[in-house]
TORZATI-524189 format. One line per field, with one value per residue (C-alpha): residue number from 1; residue in three letters; x, y, z. Coordinates in steps of 0.1 Angstrom, whole numbers. Example, Ala and Ser with C-alpha at 12.3 -4.5 7.8 and 13.67 -1.06 7.14 Angstrom:
<atoms>
num	c(1 2)
residu	c(ALA SER)
xx	c(123 137)
yy	c(-45 -11)
zz	c(78 71)
</atoms>
This chain:
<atoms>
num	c(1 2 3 4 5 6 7 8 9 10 11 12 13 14 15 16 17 18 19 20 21 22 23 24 25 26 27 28 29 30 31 32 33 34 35 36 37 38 39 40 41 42 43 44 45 46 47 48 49 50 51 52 53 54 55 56 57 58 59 60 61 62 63 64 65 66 67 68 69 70 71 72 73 74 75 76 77 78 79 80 81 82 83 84 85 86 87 88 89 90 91 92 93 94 95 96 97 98 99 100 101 102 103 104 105 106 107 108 109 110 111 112 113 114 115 116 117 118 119 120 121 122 123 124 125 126 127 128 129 130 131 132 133 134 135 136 137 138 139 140 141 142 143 144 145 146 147 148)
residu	c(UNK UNK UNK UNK UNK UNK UNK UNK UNK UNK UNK UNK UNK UNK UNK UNK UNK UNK UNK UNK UNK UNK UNK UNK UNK UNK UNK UNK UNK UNK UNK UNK UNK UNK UNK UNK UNK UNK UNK UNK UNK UNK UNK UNK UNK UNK UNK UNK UNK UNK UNK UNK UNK UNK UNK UNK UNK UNK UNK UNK UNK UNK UNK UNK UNK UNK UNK UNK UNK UNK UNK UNK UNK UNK UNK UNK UNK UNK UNK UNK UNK UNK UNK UNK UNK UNK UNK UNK UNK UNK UNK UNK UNK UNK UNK UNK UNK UNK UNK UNK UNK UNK UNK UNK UNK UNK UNK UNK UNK UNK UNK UNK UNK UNK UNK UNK UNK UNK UNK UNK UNK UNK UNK UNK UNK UNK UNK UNK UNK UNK UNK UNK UNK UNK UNK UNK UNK UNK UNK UNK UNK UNK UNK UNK UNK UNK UNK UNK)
xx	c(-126 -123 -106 -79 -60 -53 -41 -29 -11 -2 3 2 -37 -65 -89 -120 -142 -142 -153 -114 -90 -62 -32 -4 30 30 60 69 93 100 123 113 136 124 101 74 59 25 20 -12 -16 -40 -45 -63 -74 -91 -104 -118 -141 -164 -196 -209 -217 -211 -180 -166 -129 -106 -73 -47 -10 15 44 81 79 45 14 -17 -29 -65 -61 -99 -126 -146 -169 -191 -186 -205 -191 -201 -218 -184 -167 -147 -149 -127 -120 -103 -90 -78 -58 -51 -26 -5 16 52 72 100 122 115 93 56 34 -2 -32 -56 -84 -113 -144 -124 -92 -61 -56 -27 1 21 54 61 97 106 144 163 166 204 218 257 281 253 226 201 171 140 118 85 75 93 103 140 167 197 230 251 280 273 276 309 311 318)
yy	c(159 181 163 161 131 133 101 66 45 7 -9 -45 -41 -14 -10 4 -4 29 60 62 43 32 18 -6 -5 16 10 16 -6 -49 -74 -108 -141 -160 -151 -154 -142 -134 -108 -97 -57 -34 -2 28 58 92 122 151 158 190 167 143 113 78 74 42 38 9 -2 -12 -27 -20 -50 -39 -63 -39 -67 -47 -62 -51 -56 -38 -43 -11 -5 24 40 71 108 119 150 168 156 127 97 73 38 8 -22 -61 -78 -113 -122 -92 -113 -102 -122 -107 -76 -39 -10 -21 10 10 34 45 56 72 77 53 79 76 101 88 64 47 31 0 -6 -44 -61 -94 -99 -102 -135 -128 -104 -74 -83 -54 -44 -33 -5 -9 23 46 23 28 -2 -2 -21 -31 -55 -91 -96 -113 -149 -149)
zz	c(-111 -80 -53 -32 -17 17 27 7 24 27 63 80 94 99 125 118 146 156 141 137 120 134 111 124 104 75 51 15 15 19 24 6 21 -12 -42 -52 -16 -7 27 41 41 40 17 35 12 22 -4 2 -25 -35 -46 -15 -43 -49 -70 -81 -66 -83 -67 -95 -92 -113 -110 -120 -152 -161 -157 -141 -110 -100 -61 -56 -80 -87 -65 -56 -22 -6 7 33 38 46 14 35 15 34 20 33 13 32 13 23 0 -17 -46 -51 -80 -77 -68 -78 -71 -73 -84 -62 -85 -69 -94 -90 -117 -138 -133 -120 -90 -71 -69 -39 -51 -30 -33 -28 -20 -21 16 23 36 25 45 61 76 61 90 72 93 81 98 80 49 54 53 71 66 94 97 111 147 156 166 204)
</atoms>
C-alpha cells in the first residue's frame, strides 16, 4: 500500500466545523486517581495516499494485559482528490483497567500502518505530588508544598 502517515494523534476534543481542524490537548500520556477509568478523547488521523479511493480504516487498542479493543469499526472513508484522506474518531468513553502503555493501531485496507503508545500511570497520592502535561505527555515530580 502506498501511503504515508502524516498525522495520529490522541487529544481531549476536535473541532471540525471548519475546513480545519483544530485539536485541544494532545498527550501520550495519563494520570488515572482510581481504575478502571473511562475519559472522553478524540483520535484524529491524516494519510496521504497515491490512489484518491475509498479505503476502509479500523481503529484497534492494544491494552498492556494484550485484549484487542476495536475503538472504530471499519468503515470506508473517501480521499480526496489531492490524496488527503483525513479521519476523525469521538470517543465518549476510552476504558482504561489498569496501568501501562496502551498501544492505539491504526489500520488501513485491513493493515496495520501505524501505532500511538498511550502510556498510562498510578496517580501519586504519597510523598510527590506528580503534575501530568497533557500537551506534551511529560510528568513531573515535585516535592509537596509545605504546611504553612
Amino acid at each position: 500500500m502506498n501511503l504515508t502517515v502524516q498525522a495520529f494523534l490522541l487529544c481531549d476534543s476536535i473541532d471540525n466545523s471548519s475546513n480545519r481542524a483544530t485539536m485541544l490537548a494532545m498527550y501520550d500520556k495519563l494520570l488515572a486517581g482510581r481504575f478502571p477509568t473511562a475519559r472522553k478523547c478524540s483520535v484524529f488521523c491524516r494519510l496521504y495516499v497515491k490512489e484518491p479511493r475509498k479505503y476502509l480504516i479500523a481503529l484497534q487498542m492494544e491494552t498492556p494485559n494484550a485484549s484487542l479493543v476495536q475503538l472504530l469499526a471499519p468503515r470506508m472513508f473517501r480521499a480526496k482528490p489531492n490524496g488527503i484522506l483525513q479521519v476523525t474518531c469521538n470517543i465518549e468513553k476510552l476504558r482504561l483497567t489498569h496501568e501501562g502503555i496502551y498501544n492505539l493501531k491504526l489500520l488501513v485496507d485491513g493493515e496495520p500502518v501505524s501505532e500511538f503508545h498511550l502510556t498510562v500511570q498510578y496517580k501519586n497520592s504519597g510523598g510527590t505530588t506528580r503534575i501530568a502535561d497533557r500537551n506534551f505527555g511529560f510528568t513531573v515530580a515535585r516535592p509537596p508544598a509545605k504546611p504553612g
